[in-house]
N, CA, C and O atoms as a GROMACS GRO file, in nm:
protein
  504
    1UNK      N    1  -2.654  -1.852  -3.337
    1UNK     CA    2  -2.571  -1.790  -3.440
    1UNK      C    3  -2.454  -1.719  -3.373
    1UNK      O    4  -2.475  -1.650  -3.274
    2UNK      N    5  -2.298  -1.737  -3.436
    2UNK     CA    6  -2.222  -1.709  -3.356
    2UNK      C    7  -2.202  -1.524  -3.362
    2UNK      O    8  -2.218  -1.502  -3.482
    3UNK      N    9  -2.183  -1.424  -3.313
    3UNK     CA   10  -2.138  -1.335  -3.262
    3UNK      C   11  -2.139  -1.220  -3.401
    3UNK      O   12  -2.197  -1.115  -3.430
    4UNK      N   13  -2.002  -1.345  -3.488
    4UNK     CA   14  -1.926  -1.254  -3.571
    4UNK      C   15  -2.043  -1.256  -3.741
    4UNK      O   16  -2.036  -1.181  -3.839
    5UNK      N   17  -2.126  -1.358  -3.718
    5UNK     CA   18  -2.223  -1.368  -3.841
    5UNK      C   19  -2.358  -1.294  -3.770
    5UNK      O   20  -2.468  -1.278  -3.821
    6UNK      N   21  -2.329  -1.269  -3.687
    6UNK     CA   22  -2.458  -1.170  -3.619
    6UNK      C   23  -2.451  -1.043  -3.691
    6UNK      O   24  -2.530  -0.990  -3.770
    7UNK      N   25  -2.305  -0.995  -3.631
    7UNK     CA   26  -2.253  -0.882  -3.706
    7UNK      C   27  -2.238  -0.883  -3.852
    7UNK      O   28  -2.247  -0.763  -3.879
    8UNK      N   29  -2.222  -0.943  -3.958
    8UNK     CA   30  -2.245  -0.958  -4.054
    8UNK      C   31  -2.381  -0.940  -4.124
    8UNK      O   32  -2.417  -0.906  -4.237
    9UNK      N   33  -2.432  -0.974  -4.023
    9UNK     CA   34  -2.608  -0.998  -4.076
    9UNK      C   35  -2.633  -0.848  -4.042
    9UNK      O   36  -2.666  -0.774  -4.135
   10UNK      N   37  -2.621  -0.804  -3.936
   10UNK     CA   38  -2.690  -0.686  -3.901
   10UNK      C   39  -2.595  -0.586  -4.001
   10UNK      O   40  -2.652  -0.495  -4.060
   11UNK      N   41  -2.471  -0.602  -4.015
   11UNK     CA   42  -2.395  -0.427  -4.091
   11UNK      C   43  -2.485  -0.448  -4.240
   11UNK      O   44  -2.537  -0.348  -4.290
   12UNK      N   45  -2.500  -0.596  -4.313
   12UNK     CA   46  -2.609  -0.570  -4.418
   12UNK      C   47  -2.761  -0.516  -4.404
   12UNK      O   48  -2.809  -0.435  -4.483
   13UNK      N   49  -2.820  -0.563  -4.311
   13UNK     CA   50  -2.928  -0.524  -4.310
   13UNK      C   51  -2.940  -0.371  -4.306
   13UNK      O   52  -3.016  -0.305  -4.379
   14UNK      N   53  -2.827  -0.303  -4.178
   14UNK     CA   54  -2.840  -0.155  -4.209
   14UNK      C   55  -2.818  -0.113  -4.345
   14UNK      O   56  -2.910  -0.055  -4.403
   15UNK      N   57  -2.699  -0.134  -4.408
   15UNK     CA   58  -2.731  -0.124  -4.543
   15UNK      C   59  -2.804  -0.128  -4.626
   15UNK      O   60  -2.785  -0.045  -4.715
   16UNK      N   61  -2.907  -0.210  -4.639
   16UNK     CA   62  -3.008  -0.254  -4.713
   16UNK      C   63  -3.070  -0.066  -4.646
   16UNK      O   64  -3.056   0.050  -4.684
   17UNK      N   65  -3.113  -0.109  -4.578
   17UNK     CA   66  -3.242   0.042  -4.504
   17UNK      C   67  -3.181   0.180  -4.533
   17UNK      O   68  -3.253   0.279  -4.538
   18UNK      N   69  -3.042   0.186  -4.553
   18UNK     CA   70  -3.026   0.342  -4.553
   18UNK      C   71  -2.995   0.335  -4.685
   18UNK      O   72  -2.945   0.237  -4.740
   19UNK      N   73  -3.034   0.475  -4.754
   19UNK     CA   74  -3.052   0.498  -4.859
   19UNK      C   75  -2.898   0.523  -4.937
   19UNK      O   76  -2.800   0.484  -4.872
   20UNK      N   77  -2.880   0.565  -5.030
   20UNK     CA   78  -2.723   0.597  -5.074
   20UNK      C   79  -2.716   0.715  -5.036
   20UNK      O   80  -2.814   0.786  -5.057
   21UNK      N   81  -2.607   0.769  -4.974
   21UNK     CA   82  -2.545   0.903  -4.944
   21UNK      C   83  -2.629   0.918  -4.781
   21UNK      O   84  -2.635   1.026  -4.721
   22UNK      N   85  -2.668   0.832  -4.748
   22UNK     CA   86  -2.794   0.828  -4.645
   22UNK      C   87  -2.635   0.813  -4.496
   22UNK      O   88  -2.522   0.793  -4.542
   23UNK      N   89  -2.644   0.820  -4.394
   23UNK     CA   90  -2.580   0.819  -4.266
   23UNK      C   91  -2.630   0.728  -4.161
   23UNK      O   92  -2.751   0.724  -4.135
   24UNK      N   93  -2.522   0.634  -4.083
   24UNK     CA   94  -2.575   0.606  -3.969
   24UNK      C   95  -2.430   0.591  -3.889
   24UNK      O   96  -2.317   0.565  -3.930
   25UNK      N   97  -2.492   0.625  -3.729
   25UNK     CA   98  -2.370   0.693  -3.616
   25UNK      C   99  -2.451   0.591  -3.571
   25UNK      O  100  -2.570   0.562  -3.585
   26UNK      N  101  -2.291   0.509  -3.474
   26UNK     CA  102  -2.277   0.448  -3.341
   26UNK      C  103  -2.204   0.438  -3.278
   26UNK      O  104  -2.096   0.403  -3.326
   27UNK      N  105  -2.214   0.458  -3.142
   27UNK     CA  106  -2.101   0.450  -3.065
   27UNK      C  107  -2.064   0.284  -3.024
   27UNK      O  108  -2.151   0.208  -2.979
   28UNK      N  109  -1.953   0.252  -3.043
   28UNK     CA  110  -1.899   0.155  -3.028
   28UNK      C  111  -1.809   0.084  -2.934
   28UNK      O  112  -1.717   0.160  -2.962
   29UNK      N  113  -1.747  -0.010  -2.832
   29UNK     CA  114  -1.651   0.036  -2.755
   29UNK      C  115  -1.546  -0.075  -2.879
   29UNK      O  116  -1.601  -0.145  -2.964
   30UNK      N  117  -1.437  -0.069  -2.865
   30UNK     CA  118  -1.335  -0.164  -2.850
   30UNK      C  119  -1.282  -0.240  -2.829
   30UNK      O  120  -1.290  -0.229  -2.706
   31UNK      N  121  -1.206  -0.352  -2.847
   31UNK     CA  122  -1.191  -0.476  -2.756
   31UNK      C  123  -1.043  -0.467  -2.815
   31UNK      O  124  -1.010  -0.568  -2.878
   32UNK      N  125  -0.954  -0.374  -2.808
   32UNK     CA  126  -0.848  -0.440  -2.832
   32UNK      C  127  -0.754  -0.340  -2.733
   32UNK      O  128  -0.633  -0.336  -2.757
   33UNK      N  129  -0.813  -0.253  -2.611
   33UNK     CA  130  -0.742  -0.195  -2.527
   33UNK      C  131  -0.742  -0.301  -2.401
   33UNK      O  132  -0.836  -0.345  -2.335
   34UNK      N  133  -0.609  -0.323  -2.395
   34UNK     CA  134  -0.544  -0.417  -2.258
   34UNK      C  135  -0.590  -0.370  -2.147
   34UNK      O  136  -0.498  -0.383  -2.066
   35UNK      N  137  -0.670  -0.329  -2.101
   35UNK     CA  138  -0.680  -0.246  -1.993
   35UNK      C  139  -0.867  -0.299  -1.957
   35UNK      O  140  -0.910  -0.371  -1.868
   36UNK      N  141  -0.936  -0.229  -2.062
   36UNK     CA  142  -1.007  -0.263  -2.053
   36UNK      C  143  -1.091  -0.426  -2.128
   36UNK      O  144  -1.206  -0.469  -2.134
   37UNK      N  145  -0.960  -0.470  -2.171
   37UNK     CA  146  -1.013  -0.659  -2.158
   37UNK      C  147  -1.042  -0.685  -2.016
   37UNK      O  148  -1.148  -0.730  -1.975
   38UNK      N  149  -0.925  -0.647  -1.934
   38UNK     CA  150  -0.916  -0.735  -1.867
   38UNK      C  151  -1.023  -0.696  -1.742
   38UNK      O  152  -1.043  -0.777  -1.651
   39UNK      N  153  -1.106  -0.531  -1.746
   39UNK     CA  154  -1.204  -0.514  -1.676
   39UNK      C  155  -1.330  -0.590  -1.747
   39UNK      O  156  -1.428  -0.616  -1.678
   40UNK      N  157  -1.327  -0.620  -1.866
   40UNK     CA  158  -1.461  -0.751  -1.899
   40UNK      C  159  -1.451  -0.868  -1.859
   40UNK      O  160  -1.545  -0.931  -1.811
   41UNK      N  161  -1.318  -0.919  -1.876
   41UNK     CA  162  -1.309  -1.039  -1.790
   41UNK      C  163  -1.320  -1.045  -1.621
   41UNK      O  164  -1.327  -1.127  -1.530
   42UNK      N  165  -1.318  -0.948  -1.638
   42UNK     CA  166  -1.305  -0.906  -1.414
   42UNK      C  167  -1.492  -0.907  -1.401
   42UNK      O  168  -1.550  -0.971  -1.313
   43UNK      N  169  -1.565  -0.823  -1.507
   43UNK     CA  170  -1.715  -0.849  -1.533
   43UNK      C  171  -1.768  -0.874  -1.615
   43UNK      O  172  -1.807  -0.805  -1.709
   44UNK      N  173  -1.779  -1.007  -1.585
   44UNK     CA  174  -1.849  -1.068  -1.713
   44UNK      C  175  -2.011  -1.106  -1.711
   44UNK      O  176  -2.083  -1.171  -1.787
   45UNK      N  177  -2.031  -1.046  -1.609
   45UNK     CA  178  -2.211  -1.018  -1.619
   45UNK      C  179  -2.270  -0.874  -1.606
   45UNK      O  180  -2.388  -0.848  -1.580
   46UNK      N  181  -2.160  -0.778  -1.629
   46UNK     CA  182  -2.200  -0.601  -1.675
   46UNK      C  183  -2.282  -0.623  -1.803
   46UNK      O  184  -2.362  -0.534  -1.831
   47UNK      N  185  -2.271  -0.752  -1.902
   47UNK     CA  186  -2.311  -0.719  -2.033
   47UNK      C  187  -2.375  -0.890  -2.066
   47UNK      O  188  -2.344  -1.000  -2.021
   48UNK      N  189  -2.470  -0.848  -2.159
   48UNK     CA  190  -2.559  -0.952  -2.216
   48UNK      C  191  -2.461  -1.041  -2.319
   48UNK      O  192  -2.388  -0.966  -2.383
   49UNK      N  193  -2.449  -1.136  -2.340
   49UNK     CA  194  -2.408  -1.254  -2.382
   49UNK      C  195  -2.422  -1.230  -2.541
   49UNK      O  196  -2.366  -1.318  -2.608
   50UNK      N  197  -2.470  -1.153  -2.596
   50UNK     CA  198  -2.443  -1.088  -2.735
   50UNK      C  199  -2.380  -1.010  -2.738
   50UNK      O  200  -2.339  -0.971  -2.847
   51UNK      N  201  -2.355  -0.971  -2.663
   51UNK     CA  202  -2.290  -0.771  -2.696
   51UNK      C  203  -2.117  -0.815  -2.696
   51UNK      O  204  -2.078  -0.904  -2.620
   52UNK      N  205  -2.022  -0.742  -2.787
   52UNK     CA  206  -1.913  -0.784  -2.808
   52UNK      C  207  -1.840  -0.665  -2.849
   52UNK      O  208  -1.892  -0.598  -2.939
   53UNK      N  209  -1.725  -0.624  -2.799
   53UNK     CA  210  -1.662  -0.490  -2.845
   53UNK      C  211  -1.619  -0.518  -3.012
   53UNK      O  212  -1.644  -0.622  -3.073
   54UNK      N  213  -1.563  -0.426  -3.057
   54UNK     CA  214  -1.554  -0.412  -3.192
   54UNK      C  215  -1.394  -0.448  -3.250
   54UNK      O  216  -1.326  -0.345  -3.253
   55UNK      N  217  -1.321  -0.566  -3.293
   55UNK     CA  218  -1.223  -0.604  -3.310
   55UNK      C  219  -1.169  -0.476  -3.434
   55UNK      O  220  -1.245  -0.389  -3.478
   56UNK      N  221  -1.027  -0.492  -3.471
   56UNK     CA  222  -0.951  -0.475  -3.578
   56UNK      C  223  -1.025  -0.517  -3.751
   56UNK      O  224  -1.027  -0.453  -3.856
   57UNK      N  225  -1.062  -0.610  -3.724
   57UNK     CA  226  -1.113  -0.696  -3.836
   57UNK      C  227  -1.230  -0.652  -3.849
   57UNK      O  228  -1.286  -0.632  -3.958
   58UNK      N  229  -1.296  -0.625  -3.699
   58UNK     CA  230  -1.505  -0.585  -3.746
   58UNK      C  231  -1.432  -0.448  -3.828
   58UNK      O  232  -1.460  -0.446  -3.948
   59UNK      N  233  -1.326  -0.313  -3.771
   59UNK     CA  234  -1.342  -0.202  -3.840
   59UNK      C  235  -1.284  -0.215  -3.972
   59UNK      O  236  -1.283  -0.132  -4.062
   60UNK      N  237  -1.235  -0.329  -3.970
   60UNK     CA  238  -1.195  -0.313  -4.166
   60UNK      C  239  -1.313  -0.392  -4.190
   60UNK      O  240  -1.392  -0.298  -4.194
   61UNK      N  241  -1.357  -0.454  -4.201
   61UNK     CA  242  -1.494  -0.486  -4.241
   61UNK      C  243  -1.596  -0.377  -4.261
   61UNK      O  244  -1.651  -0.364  -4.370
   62UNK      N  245  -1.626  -0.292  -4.152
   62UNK     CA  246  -1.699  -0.177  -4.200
   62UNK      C  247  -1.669  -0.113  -4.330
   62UNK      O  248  -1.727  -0.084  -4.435
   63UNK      N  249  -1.566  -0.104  -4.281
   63UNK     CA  250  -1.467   0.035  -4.407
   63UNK      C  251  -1.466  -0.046  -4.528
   63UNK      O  252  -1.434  -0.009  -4.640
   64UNK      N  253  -1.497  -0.132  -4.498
   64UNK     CA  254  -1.499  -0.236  -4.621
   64UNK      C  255  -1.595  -0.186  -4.727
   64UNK      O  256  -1.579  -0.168  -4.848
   65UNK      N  257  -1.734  -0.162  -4.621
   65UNK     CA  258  -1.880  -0.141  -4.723
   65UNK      C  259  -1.903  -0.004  -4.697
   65UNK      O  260  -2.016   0.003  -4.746
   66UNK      N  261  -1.886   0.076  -4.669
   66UNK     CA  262  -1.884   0.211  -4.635
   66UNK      C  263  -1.780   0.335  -4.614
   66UNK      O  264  -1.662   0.317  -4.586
   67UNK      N  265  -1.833   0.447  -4.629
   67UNK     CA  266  -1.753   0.545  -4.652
   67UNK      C  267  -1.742   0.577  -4.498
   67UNK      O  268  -1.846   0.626  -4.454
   68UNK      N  269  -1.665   0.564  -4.426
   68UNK     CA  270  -1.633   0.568  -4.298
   68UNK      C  271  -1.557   0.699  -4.286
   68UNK      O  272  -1.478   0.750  -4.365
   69UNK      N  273  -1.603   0.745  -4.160
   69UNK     CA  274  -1.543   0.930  -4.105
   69UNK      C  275  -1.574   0.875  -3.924
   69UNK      O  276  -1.673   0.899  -3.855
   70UNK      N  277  -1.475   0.814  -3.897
   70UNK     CA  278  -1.493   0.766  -3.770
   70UNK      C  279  -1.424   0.831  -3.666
   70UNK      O  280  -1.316   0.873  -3.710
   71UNK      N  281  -1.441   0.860  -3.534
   71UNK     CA  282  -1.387   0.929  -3.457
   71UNK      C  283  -1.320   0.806  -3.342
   71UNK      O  284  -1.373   0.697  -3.320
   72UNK      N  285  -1.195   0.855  -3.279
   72UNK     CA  286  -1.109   0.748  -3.179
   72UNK      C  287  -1.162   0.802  -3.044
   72UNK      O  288  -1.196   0.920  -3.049
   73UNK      N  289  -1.177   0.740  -2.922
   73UNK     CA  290  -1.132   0.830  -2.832
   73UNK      C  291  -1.150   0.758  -2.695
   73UNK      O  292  -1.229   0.664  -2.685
   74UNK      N  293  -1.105   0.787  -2.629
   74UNK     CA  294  -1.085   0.727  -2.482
   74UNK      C  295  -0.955   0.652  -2.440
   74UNK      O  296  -0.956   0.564  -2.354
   75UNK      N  297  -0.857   0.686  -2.497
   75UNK     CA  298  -0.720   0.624  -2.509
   75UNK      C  299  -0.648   0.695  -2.395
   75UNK      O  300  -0.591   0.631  -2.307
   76UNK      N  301  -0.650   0.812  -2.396
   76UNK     CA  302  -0.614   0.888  -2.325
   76UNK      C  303  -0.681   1.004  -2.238
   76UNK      O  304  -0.636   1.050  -2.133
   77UNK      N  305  -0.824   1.050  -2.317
   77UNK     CA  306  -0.944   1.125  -2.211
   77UNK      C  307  -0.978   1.038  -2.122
   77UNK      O  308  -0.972   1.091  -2.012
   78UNK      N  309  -1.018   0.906  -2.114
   78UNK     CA  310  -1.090   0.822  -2.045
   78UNK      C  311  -1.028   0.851  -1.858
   78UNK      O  312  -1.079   0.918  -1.768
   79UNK      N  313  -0.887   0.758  -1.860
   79UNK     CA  314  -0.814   0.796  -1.783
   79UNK      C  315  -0.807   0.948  -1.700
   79UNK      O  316  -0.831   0.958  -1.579
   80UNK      N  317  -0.769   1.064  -1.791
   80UNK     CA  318  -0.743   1.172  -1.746
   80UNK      C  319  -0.904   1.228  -1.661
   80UNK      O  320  -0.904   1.291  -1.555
   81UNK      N  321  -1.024   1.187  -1.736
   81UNK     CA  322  -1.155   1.226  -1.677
   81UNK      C  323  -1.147   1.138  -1.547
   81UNK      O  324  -1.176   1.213  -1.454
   82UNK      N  325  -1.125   1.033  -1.508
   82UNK     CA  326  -1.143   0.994  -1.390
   82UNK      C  327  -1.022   1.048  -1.276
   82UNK      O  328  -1.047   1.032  -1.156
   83UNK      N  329  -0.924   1.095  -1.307
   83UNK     CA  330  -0.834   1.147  -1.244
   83UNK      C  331  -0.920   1.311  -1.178
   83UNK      O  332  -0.914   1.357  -1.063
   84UNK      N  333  -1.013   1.379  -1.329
   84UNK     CA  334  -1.033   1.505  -1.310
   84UNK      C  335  -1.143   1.482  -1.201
   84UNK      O  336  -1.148   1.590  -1.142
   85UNK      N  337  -1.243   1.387  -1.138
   85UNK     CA  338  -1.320   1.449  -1.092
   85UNK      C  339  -1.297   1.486  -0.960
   85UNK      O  340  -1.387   1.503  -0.878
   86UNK      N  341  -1.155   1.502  -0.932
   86UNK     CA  342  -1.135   1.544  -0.792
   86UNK      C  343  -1.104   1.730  -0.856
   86UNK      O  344  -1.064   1.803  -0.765
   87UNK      N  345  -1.113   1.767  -0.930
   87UNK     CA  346  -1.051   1.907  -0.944
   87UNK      C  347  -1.264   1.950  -1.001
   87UNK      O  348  -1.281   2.013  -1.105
   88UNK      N  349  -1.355   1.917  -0.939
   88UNK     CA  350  -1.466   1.898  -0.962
   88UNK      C  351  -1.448   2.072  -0.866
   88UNK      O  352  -1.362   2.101  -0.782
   89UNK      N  353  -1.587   2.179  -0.930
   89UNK     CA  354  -1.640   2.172  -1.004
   89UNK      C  355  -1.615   2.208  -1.167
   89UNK      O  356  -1.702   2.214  -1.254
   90UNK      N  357  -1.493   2.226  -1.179
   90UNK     CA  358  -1.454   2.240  -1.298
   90UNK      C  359  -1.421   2.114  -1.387
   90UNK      O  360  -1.312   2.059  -1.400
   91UNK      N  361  -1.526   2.087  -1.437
   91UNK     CA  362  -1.555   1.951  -1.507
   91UNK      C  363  -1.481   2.002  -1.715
   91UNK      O  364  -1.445   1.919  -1.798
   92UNK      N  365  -1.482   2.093  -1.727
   92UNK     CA  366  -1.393   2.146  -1.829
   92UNK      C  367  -1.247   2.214  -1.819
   92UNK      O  368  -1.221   2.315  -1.885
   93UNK      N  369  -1.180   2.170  -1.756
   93UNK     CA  370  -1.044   2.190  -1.678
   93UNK      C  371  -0.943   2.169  -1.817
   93UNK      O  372  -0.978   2.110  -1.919
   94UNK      N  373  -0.828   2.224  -1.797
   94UNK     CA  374  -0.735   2.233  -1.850
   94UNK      C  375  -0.688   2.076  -1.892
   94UNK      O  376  -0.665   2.046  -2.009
   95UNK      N  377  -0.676   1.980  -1.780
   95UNK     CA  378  -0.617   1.844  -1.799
   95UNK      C  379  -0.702   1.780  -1.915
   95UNK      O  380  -0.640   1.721  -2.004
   96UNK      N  381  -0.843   1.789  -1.922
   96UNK     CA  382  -0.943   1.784  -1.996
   96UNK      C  383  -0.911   1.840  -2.136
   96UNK      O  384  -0.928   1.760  -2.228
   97UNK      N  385  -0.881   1.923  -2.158
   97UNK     CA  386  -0.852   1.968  -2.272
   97UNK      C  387  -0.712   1.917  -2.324
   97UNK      O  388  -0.690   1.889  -2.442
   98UNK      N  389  -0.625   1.909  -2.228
   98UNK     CA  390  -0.527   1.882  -2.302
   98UNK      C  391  -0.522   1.752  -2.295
   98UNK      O  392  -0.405   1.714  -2.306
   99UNK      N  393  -0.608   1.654  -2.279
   99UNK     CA  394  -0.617   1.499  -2.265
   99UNK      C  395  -0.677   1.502  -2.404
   99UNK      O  396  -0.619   1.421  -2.475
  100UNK      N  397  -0.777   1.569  -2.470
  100UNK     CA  398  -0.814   1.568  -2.592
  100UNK      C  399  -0.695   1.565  -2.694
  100UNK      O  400  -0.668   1.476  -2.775
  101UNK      N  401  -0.633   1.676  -2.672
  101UNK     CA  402  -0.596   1.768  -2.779
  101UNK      C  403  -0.455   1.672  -2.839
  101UNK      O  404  -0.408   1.672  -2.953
  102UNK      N  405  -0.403   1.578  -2.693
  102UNK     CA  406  -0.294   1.497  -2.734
  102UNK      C  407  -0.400   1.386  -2.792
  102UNK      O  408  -0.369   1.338  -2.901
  103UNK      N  409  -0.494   1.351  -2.744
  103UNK     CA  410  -0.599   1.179  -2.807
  103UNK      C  411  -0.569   1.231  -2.965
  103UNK      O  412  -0.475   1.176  -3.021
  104UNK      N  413  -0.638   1.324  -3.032
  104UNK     CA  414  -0.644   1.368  -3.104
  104UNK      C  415  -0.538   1.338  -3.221
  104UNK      O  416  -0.567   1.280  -3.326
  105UNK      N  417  -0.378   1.399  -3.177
  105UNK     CA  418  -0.298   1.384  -3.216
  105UNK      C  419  -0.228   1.219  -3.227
  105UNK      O  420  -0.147   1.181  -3.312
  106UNK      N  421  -0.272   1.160  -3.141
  106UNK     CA  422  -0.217   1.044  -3.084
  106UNK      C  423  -0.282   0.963  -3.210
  106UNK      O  424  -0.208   0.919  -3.297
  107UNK      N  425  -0.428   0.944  -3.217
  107UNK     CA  426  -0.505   0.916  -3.282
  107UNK      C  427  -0.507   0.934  -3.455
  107UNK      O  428  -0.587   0.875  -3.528
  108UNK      N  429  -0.413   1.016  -3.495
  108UNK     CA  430  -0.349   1.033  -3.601
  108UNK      C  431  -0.260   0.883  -3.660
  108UNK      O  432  -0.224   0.851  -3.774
  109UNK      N  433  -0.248   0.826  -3.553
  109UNK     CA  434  -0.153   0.668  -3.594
  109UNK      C  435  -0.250   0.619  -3.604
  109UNK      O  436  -0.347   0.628  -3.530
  110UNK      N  437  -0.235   0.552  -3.709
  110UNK     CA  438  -0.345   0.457  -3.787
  110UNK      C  439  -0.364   0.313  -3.653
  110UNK      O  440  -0.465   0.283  -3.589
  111UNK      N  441  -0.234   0.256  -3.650
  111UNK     CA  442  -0.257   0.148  -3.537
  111UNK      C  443  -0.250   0.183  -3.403
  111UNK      O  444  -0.236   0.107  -3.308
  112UNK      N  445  -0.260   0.280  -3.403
  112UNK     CA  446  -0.304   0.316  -3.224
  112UNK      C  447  -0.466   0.285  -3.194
  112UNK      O  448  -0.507   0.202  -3.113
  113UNK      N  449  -0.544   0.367  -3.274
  113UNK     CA  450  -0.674   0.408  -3.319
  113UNK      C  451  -0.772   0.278  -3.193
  113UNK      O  452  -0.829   0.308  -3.088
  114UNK      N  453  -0.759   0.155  -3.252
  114UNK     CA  454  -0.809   0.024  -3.230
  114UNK      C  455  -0.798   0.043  -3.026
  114UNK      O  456  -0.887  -0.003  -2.954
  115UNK      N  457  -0.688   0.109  -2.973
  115UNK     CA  458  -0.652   0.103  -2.852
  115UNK      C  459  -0.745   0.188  -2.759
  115UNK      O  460  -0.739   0.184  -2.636
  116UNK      N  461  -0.844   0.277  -2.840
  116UNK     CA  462  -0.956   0.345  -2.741
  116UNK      C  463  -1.027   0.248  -2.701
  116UNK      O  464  -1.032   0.132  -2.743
  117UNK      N  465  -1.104   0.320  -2.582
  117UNK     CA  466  -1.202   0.294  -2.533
  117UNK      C  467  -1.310   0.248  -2.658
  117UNK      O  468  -1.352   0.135  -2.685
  118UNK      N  469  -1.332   0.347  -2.707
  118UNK     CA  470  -1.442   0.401  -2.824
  118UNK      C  471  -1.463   0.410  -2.986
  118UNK      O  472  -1.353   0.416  -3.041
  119UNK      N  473  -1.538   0.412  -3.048
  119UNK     CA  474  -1.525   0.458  -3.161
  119UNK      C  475  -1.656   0.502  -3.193
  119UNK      O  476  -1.749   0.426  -3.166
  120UNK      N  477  -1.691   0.659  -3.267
  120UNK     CA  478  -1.776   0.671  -3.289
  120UNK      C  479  -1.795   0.672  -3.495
  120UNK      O  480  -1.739   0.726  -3.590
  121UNK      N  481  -1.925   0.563  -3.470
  121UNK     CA  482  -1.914   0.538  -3.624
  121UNK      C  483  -1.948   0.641  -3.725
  121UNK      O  484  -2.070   0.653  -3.724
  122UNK      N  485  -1.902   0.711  -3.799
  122UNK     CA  486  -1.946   0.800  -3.852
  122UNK      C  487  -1.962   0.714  -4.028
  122UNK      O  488  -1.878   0.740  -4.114
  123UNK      N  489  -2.065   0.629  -4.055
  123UNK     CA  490  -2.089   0.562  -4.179
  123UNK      C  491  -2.191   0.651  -4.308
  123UNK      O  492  -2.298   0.711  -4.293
  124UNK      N  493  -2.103   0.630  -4.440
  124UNK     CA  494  -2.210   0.679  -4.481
  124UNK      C  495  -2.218   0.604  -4.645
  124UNK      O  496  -2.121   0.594  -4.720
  125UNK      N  497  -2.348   0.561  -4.675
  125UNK     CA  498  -2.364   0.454  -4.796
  125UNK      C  499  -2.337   0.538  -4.918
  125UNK      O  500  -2.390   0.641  -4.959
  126UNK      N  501  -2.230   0.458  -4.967
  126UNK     CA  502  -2.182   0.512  -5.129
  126UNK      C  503  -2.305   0.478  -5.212
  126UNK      O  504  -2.307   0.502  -5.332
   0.00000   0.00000   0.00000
C-alpha cells in the first residue's frame, strides 16, 4: 500500500478512536525544508521504508478533518541550537531565545510554516 493511502487510512482510523472534542499530539518532521531533503537523501537508511515527512498537502488534509492548533518550529532554532552548543554550559542562552522569539514571528507567514524542521500536531475532533 502506497505511503500516501497509508496516511489516509491511519488519520481515519485515529478519528474513528478519539472521541469528539477528544485531542491527539504528534510530532511530525517536514519534507519540504531544502536543507533537510537533501540530508535524507544523503541517508537513506536513518529511516524505515514507511516513515515519510509530512508534505503541504498531508497538512491541508489534516486541517481538512480537524480542528488543528499546530505549532512550527525548527526553521530557525534548529540551526541556532547546533551553533549554541559551543557556548555550553549555558544550554538556555540568549541566541536560544532569540532564535525562538524570531521562529515564532517568522512562523506567523502562513507559507513559511511548511519550511521547519517540525510540526507539532496539536488536533482536536469537532
Amino acid at each position: 500500500m502506497p505511503n500516501e493511502l497509508r496516511f489516509g487510512v491511519s488519520l481515519k482510523e485515529i478519528r474513528r478512536v478519539i472521541k469528539i472534542g477528544g485531542r491527539a499530539l504528534f510530532q511530525e518532521p517536514l519534507s519540504a525544508n531544502p536543507i533537510l531533503r537533501m540530508f535524507r537523501i544523503l541517508t537513506p537508511y536513518a529511516r524505515t521504508k514507511d516513515e515519510k515527512p509530512l508534505t503541504p498537502q498531508d497538512l491541508d488534509m489534516i486541517e481538512g478533518d480537524w480542528q488543528a492548533y499546530n505549532t512550527y518550529y525548527g526553521l530557525i532554532s534548529a540551526p541556532v541550537a547546533v551553533t549554541s552548543v559551543f557556548l555550553r554550559p549555558f544550554d538556555n542562552n540568549f541566541l536560544l531565545r532569540l532564535a525562538d522569539w524570531v521562529e515564532g514571528r517568522v512562523n506567523r507567514i502562513l507559507w513559511v510554516r511548511p519550511f521547519n524542521q517540525y510540526v507539532l500536531l496539536n488536533l482536536v475532533r469537532e
